[in-house]
ZANU-39536 format. One line per field, with one value per residue (C-alpha): residue number from 1; residue in three letters; z, x, y. Coordinates in Angstrom, 1 decimal. Example, Ala and Ser with C-alpha at 12.3 -4.5 7.8 and 13.67 -1.06 7.14 Angstrom:
BEGIN
nr = [1,2]
rest = [ALA,SER]
zz = [7.8,7.1]
xx = [12.3,13.7]
yy = [-4.5,-1.1]
This chain:
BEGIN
nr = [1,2,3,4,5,6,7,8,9,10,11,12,13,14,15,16,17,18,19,20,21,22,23,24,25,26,27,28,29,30,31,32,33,34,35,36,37,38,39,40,41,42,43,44,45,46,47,48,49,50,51,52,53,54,55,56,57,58,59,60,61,62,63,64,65,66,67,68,69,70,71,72,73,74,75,76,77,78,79,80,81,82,83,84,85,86,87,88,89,90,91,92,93,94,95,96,97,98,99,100,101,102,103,104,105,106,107,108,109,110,111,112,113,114,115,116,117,118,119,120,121,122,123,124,125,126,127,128,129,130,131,132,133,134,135,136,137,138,139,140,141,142,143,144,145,146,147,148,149,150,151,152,153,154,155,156,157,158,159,160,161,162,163,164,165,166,167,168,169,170,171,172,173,174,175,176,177,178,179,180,181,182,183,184,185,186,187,188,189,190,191,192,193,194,195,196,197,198,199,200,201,202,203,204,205,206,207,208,209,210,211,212,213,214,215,216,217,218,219,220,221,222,223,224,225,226,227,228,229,230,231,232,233,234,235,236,237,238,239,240,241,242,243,244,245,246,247,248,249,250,251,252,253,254,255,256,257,258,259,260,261,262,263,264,265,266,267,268,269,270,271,272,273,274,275,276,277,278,279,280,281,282,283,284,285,286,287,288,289,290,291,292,293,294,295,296,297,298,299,300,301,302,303,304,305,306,307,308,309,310,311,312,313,314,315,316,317,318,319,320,321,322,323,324,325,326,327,328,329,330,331,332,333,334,335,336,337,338,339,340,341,342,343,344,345,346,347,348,349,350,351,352,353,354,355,356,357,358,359,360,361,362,363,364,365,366,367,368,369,370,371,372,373,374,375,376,377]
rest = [UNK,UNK,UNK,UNK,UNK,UNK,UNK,UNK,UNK,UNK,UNK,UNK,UNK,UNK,UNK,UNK,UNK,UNK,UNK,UNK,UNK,UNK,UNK,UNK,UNK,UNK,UNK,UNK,UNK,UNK,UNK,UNK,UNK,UNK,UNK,UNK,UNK,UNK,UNK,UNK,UNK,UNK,UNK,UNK,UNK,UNK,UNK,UNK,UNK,UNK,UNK,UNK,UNK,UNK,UNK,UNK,UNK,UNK,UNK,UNK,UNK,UNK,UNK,UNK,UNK,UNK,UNK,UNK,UNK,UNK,UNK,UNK,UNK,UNK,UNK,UNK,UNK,UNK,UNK,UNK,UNK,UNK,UNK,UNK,UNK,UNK,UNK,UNK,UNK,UNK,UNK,UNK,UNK,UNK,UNK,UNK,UNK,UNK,UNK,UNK,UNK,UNK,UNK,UNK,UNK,UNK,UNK,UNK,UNK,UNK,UNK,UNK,UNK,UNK,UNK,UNK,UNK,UNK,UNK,UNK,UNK,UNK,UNK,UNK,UNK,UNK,UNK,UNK,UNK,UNK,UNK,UNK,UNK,UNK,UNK,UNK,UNK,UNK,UNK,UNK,UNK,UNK,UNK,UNK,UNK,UNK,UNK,UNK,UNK,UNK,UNK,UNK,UNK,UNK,UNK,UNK,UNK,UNK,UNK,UNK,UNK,UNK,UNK,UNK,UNK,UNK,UNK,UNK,UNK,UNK,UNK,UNK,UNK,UNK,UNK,UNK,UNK,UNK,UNK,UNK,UNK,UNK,UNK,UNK,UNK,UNK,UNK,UNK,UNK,UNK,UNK,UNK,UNK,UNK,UNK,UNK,UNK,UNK,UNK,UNK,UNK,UNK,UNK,UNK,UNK,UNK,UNK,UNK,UNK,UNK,UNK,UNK,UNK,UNK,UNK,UNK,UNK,UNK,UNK,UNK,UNK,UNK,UNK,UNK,UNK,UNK,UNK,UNK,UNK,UNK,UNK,UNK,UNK,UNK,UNK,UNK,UNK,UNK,UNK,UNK,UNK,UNK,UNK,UNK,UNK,UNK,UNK,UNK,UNK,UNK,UNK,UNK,UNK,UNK,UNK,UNK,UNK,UNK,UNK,UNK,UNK,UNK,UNK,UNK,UNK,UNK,UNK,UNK,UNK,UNK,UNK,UNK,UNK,UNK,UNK,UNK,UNK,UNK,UNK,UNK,UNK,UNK,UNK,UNK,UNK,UNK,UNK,UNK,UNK,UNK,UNK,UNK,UNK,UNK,UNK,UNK,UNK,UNK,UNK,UNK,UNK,UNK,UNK,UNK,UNK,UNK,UNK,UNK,UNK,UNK,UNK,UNK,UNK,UNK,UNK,UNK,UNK,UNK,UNK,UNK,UNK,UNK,UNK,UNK,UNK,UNK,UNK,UNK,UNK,UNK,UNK,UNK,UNK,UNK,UNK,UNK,UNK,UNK,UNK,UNK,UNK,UNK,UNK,UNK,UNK,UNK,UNK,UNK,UNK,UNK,UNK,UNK,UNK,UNK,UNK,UNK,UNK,UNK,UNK,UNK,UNK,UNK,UNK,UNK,UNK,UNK,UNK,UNK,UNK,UNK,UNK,UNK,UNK,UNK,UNK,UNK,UNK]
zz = [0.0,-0.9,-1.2,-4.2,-3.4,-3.2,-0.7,1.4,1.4,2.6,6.6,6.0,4.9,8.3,11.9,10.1,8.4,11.2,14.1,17.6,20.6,23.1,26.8,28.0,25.4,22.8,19.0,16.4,18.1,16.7,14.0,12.2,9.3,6.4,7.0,7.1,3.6,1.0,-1.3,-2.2,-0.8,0.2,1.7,3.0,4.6,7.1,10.1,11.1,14.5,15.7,19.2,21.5,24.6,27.1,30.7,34.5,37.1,40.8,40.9,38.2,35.3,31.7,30.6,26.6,24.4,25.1,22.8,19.5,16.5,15.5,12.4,11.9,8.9,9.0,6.0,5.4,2.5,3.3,0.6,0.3,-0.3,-0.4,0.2,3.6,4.7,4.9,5.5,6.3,7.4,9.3,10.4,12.5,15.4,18.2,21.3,21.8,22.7,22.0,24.0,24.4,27.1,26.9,27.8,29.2,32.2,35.3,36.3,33.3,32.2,33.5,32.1,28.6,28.5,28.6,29.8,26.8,26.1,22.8,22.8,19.6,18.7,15.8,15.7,12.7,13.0,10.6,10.7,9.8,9.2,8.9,7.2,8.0,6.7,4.4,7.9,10.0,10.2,13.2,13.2,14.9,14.6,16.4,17.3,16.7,18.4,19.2,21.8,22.5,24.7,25.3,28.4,29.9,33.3,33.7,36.3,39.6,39.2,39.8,42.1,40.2,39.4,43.1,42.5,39.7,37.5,35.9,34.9,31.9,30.7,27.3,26.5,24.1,21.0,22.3,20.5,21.9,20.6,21.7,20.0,19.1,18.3,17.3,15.4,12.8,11.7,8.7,6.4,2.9,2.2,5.0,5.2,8.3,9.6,13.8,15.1,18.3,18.5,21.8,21.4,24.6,26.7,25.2,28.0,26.9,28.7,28.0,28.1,29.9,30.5,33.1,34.4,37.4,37.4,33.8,32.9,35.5,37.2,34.8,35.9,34.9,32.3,33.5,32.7,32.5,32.5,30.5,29.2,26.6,27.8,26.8,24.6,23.2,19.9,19.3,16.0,14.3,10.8,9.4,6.0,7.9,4.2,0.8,0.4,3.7,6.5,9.9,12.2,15.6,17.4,21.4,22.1,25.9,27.1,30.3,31.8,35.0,37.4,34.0,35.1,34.3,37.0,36.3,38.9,39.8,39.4,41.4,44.7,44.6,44.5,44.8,41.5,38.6,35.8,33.7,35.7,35.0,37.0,34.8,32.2,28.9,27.5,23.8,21.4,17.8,15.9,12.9,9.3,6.4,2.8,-1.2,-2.8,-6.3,-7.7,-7.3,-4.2,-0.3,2.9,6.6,9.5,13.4,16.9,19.3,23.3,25.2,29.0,29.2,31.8,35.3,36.8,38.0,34.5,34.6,33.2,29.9,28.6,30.7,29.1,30.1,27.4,24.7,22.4,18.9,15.5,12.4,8.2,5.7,2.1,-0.2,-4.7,-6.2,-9.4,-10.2,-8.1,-7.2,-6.1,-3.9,-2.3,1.3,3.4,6.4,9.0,13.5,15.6,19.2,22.7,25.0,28.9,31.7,33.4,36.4,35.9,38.6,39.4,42.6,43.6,44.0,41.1,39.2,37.4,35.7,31.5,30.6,27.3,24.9,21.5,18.5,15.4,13.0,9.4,7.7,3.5,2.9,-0.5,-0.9,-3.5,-4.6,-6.6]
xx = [0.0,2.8,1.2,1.8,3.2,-0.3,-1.4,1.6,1.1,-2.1,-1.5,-0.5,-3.9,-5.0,-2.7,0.3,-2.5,-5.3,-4.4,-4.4,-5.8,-3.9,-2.2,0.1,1.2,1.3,0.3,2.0,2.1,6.3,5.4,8.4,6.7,7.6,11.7,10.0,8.7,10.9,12.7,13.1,10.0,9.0,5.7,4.4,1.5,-0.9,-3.2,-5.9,-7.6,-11.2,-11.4,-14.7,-14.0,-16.7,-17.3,-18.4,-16.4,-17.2,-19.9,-21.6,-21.1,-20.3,-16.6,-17.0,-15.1,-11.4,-9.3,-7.9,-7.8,-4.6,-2.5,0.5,2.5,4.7,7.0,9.9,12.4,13.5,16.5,17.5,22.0,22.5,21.0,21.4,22.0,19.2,19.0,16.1,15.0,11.9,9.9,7.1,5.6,5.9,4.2,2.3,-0.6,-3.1,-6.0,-7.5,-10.8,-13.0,-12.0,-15.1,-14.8,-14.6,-12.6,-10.6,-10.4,-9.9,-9.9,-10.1,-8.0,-8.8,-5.8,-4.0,-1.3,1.0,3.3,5.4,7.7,9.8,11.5,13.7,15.4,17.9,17.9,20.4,19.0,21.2,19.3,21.5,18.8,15.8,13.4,15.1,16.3,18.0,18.1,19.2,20.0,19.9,17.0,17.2,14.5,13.3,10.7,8.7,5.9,3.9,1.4,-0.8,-2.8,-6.2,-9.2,-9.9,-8.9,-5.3,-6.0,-6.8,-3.9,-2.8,-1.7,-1.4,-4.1,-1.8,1.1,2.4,5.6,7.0,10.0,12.2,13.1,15.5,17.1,18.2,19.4,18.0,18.0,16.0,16.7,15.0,14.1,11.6,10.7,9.0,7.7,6.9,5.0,2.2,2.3,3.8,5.5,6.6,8.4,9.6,11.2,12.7,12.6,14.8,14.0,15.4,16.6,16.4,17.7,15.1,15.4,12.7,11.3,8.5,6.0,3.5,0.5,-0.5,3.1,3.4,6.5,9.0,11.7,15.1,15.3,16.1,16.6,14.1,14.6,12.2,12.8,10.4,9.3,10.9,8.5,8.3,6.4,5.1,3.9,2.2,0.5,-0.2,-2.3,-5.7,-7.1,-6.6,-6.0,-6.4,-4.6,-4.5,-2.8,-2.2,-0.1,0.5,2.5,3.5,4.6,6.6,4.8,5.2,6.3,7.1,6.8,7.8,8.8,9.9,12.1,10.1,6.8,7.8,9.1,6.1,3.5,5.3,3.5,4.3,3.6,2.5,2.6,1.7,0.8,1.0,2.5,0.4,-1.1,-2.7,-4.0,-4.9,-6.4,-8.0,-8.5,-7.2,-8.8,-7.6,-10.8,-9.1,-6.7,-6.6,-8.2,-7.8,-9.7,-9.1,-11.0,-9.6,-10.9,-8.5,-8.1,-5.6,-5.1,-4.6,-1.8,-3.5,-6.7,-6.9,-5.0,-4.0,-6.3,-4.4,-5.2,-8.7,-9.4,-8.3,-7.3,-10.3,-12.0,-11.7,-13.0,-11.1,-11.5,-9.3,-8.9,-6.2,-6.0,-3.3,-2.7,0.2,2.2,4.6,2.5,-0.6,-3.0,-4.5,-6.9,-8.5,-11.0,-11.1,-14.1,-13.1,-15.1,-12.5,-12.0,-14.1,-11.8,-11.1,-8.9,-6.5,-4.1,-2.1,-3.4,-7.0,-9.5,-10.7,-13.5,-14.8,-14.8,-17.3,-19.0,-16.8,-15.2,-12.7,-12.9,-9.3,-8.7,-5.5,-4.8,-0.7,0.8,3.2,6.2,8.2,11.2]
yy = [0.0,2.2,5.7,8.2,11.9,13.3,10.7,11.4,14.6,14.7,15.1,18.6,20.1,20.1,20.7,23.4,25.3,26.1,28.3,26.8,28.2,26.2,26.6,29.5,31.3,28.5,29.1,27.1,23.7,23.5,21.1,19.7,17.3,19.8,18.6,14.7,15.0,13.2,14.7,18.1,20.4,24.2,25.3,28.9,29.1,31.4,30.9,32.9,33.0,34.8,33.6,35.1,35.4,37.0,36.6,38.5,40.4,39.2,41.8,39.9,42.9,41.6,41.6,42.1,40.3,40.7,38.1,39.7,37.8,36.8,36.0,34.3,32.0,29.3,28.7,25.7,24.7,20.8,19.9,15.9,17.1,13.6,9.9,9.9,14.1,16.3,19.5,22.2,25.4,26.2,29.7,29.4,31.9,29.5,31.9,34.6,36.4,39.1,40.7,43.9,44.7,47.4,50.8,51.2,48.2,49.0,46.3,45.9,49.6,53.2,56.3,55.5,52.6,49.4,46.6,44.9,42.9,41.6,39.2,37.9,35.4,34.9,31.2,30.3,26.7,24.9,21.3,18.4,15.0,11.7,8.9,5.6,3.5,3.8,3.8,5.8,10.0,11.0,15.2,17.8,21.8,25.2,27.7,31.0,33.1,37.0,37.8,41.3,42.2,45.2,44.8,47.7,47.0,48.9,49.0,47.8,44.3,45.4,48.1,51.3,53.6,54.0,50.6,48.3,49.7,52.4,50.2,49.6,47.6,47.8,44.2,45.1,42.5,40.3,37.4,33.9,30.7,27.0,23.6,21.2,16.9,14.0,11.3,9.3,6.0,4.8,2.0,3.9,0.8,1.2,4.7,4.7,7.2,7.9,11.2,12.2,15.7,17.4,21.6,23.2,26.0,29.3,32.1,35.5,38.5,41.4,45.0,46.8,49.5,49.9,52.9,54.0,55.8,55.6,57.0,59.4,57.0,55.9,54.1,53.2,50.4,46.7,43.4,40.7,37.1,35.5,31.7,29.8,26.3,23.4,20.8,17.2,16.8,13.1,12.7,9.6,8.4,4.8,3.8,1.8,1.1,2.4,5.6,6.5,7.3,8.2,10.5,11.9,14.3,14.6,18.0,18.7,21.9,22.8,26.0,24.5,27.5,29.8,33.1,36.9,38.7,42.5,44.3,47.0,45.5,42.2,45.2,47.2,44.6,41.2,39.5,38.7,40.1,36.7,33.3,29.3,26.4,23.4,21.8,21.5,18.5,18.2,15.8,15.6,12.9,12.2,10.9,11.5,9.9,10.7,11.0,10.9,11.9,15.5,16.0,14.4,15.4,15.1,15.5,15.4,15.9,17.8,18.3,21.0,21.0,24.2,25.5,25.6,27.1,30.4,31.5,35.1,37.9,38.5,35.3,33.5,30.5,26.8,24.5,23.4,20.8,21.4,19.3,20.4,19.9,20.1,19.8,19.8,20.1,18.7,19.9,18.1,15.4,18.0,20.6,21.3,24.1,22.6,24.8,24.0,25.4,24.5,24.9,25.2,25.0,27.0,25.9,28.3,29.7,31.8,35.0,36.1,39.3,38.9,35.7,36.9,35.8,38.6,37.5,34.1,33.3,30.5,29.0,30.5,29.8,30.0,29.4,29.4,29.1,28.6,27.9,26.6,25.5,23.1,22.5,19.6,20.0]
């Protein structure tokens, strides 16, 4: 049952090209499977995400909508140098966050302004694979990554501006290096295909600059130590009948005791500024079935843990549910367009600021769209 390149092809018209909505900061999921295609082989590709996410205060008023939608791509170039080297070059947006509340909340807002927070990554990673055999790819390479963040703190949930409520904290981009390793298995014959891949923690040393009193109290800029979780990626696929396959990914996520902790935020109120509980936990799995031969479809059910509960007020949602479709043209053999579309249930949540919960997030949802093309050469 040795499957043809559009058949082989066909687990990427659904996980790299629709947005996740997962735990802590996490966005891309870190997949590697464009450098585990054979042969030569680019892709580019973009994820949107329109996430709803409403809830109360603890005096029972209505928190609008707060969660941003979000874009971001991914792109890769995989090149086969020899029979057994390979080598490849990944980008993908790995973290981050956006939200924005109403300037009109009282507890959330103040004067105009309602509290917000942006946070980007940039990850870029060059791979080296070493193919002994047919079946198996042992690889390897270095990270390169840059991290910003802009956070403003509004309203009575931190205080008003006597407090908390007036702060603001602007990270400057910082770059860092990591590295990732792992390795593959596969039977061309049945399809199958087995990757494990180990990403480590990245440590970056951040320039910031922090202010009181809605920017009445500037202060001196510092350093911030903020490091980016270490994660294993476990990813599977098999042929179950003719032209089908199926797949499944487990991703986990150290956010266990990740925090950010600015200087002169951390003396004046003794919190930090963002903060996890737990490690995070996910799951995809699903179908995927060539209709003909220009055309394939998958579909796939997906769970996140989330990263602890109370979760902070920037981000107040605990993990989700998802179902996902996806479907790819093939033109040509060496070339395909793949699109997909998630549905997601998000986690209730309760949203805390120095260790007291602010308000509770229920019943809410997600939905992320994504379109990729992919190249052989």
């Amino acid at each position: 049952m040795k499957l043809n390149l559009i058949q082989t092809a066909i687990l990427l018209s659904l996980i790299p090209t629709t947005s996740t909505f997962a735990g802590g900061l996490d966005r891309s999921g870190q997949s590697i499977s464009a450098f585990l295609q054979s042969g030569n082989y680019a892709e580019a590709g973009i994820s949107v995400l329109d996430p709803d996410v409403q809830g109360k205060d603890l005096a029972g008023n209505k928190v609008s909508d707060m969660a941003e939608d979000y874009y971001f791509p991914t792109a890769a170039i995989k090149i086969q140098a020899t029979d057994k080297i390979s080598l490849g070059l990944l980008y993908d947006q790995p973290f981050g966050a956006d939200s924005q509340y109403a300037t009109d909340s009282t507890t959330f807002g103040f004067g105009g302004q309602g509290t917000a927070v942006e946070v980007k990554t940039n990850n870029i990673t060059a791979l080296i694979g070493y193919q002994p055999t047919e079946n198996w790819n042992i690889y390897a390479g270095p990270v390169y990554q840059t991290v910003d963040a802009k956070v403003s703190l509004r309203g009575a949930a931190y205080g008003g501006p006597a407090a908390v409520g007036g702060y603001d904290i602007s990270l400057k981009e910082e770059e860092a290096y990591g590295w990732l390793a792992g390795f593959a298995y596969s039977i061309p014959e049945i399809a199958l295909k087995a990757a494990v891949t180990y990403r480590s923690e990245i440590k970056h040393e951040v320039e910031t600059l922090e202010t009181f009193g809605l920017g009445t109290a500037v202060f001196p800029s510092s350093i911030t130590d903020i490091t980016t979780p270490q994660s294993v990626n476990l990813d599977l696929q098999t042929g179950i009948a003719q032209d089908t396959l199926a797949f499944a990914n487990i991703r986990w996520v150290h956010w266990d005791q990740f925090a950010v902790t600015p200087d002169v935020l951390k003396a004046k109120s003794n919190n930090n500024l963002i903060d996890y509980s737990d490690d995070q936990w996910s799951a995809t799995v699903g179908l995927g079935r060539k209709f003909n031969a220009k055309w394939s479809g998958t579909a796939a059910i997906g769970w996140d843990s989330g990263a602890g509960n109370p979760v902070t007020t920037l981000g107040p949602t605990e993990g989700y549910w998802s179902v996902g479709l996806g479907g790819q043209y093939s033109p040509a053999e060496n070339y395909f367009i793949a699109g997909g579309v998630k549905y997601f249930w998000l986690g209730d949540a309760q949203a805390q600021t120095g260790g007291k919960v602010a308000g509770n997030f229920e019943d809410n949802t997600a939905i992320g769209y994504g379109m990729k093309i992919g190249y052989r050469f």
